[in-house]
C-alpha positions in Angstrom: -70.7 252.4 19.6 -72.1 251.6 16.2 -75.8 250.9 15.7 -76.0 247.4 14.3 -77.7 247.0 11.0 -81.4 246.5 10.7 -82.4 242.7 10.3 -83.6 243.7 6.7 -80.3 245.0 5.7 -78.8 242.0 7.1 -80.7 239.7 5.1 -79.3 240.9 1.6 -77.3 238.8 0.3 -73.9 240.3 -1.3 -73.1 240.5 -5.2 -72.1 237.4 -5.8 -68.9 238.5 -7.6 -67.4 240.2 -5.2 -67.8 236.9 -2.9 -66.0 235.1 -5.3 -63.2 238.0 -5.5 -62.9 237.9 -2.1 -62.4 233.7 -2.0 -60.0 234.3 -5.1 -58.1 236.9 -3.2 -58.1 234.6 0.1 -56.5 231.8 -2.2 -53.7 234.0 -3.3 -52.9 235.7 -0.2 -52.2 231.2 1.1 -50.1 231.4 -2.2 -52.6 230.1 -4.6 -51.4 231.1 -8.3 -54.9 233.0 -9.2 -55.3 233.9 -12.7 -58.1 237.0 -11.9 -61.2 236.8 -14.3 -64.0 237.1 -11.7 -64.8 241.2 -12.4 -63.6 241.9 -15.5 -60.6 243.8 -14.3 -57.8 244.6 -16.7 -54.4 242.9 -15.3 -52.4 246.2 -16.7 -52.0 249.8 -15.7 -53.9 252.4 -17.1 -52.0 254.2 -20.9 -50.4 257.1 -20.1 -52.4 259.6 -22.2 -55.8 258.4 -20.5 -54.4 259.5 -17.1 -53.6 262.7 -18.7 -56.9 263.0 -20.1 -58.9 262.3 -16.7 -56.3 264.7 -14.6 -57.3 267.4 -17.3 -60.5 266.7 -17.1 -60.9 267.1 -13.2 -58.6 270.0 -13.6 -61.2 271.8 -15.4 -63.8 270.9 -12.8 -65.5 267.7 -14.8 -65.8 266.0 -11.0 -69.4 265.7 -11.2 -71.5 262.3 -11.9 -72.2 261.8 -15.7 -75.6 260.3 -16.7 -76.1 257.0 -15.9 -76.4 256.4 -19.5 -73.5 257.9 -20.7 -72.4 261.5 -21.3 -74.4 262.8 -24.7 -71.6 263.9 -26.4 -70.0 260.7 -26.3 -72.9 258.6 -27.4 -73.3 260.9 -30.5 -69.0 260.4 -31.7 -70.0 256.6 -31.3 -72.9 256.3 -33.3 -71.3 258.5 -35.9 -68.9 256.3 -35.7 -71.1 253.3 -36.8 -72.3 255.3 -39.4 -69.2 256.5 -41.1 -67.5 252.7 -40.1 -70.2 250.7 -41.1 -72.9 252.8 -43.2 -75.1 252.3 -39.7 -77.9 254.8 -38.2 -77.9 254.1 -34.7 -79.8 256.3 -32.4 -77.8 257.7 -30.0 -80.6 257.3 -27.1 -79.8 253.3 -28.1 -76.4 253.9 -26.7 -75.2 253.1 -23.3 -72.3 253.9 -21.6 -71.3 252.5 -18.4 -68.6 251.6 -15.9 -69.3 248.0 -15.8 -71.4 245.2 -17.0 -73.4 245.1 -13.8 -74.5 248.8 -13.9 -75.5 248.1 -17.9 -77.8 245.4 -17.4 -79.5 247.2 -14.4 -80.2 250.3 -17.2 -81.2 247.8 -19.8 -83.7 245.3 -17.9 -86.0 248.2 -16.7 
């Protein structure tokens, strides 16, 4: 038998997306046309070569947590990017990379 939750627990109130996914999702399932825009969600398939690119990568053991700002390496090619693009010095430490809007505006409102 489980242990129920504690009262504090209880009282949180869920992300208020996800309440409206799961309302959009009960509409559909009636047979509601939903057009899906309520987590940012692509409505296609992931490209070929970036499935080849993750299996790679967890092939050669990358199955570890990045930082939660972004892996370094990768917010160095994009500010070099801005530089060679657009004649822009942007600190790398400026540059987040996350796997959602939600997560990003946690990191930037601390």
């Amino acid at each position: 038998m489980a242990l129920p939750y504690s009262a504090r627990s209880r009282a949180i109130e869920p992300f208020h997306v996800m309440a409206l996914l799961a309302r959009a999702n009960e509409l559909q399932a009636a047979g509601h046309d939903v057009i899906h825009l309520e987590i940012g969600e692509p409505d296609f398939t992931t490209a070929e070569p970036i499935i080849k690119a993750g299996q790679a990568a967890l092939s050669a053991g990358k199955t570890r947590y990045t930082a939660a700002r972004g892996i370094p390496e990768l917010r160095g090619a994009i500010s070099g990017f801005y530089q060679q693009r657009y004649g822009l010095d942007i600190d790398p430490e400026r540059i987040m990379i996350t796997p959602g809007g939600s997560g990003a505006l946690l990191l930037t409102s601390r």
